[in-house]
N, C-alpha and C positions, 0 to 999 in steps of 0.2 A: 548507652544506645539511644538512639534519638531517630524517629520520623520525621518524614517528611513526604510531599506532594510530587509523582512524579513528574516532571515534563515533556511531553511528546516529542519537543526537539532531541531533548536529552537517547532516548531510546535507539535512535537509527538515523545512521548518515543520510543523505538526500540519495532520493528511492530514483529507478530508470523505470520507467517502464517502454517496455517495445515490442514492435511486430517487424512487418519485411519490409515496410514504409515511413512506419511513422517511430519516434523514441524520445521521450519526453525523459527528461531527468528535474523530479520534484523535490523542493525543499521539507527536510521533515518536518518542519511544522502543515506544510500544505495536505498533509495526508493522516487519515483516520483509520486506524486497523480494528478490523471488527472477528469478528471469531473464524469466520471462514471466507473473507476475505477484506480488501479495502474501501475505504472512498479516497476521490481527491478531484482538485480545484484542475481545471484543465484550460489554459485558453484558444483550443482546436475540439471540435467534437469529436467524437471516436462513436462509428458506429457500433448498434448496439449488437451480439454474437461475434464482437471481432477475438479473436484469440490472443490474447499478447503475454509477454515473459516479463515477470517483474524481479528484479537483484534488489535485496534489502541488506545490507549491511548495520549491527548495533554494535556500539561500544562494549559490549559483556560477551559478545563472539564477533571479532571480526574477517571471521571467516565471511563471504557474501553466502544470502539466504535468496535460491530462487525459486519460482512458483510459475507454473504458467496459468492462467487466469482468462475467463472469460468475462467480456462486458454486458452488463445484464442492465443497466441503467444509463442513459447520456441526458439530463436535462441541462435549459438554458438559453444561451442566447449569446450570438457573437458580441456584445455589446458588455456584456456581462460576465460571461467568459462559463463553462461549463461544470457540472457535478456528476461528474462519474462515477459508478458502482461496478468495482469488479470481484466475483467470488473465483476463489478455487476448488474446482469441483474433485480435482485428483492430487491430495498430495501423500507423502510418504507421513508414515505416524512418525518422525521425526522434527519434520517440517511444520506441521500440523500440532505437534509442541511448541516448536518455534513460536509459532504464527499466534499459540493461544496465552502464552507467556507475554506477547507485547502486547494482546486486544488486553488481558486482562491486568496488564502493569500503567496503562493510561487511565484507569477506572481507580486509580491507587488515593 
């Protein structure tokens, strides 16, 4: 048996996130999952209360994992490009395993 480090690429395909306008689809390393929900690098702002649906797909279920999500942080600078913060405030306790199985498999 033998450890190792795990790497955020390694955890999940490249993430979508979308609403009725905009759908960015993020490289896994661009994206931070935290217990109850994301960060990631963005180069469009998103304002902050927008509601959008994020599809995660991992290697260890490749069923897709989705969430809908509110933005609760947009800093930055068009020049620089953006740091969004979205949590989900409503998920099923299923998802919500999901979701605490990756925040806490990147802390590994």
């Amino acid at each position: 048996m033998s450890a190792r480090k795990i790497d955020s690429s390694e955890l999940f395909q490249p993430l979508t996130v979308k609403d009725e306008t905009t759908q960015i689809t993020l490289p896994a390393s661009a994206v931070r999952v935290r217990r109850n929900g994301i960060e990631f690098h963005s180069d469009t702002a998103i304002s902050v209360w927008t509601e959008m649906t994020v599809a995660l797909e991992t290697p260890l279920e490749p069923k897709k994992f989705q969430c809908t999500g509110v933005v609760v942080a947009c800093t930055g600078s068009r020049h620089a490009g953006y740091e969004v913060a979205m949590i989900f405030p409503t998920m099923t306790p299923h998802a919500k395993a999901r979701l605490d199985l990756l925040a806490y498999s990147t802390l590994a």
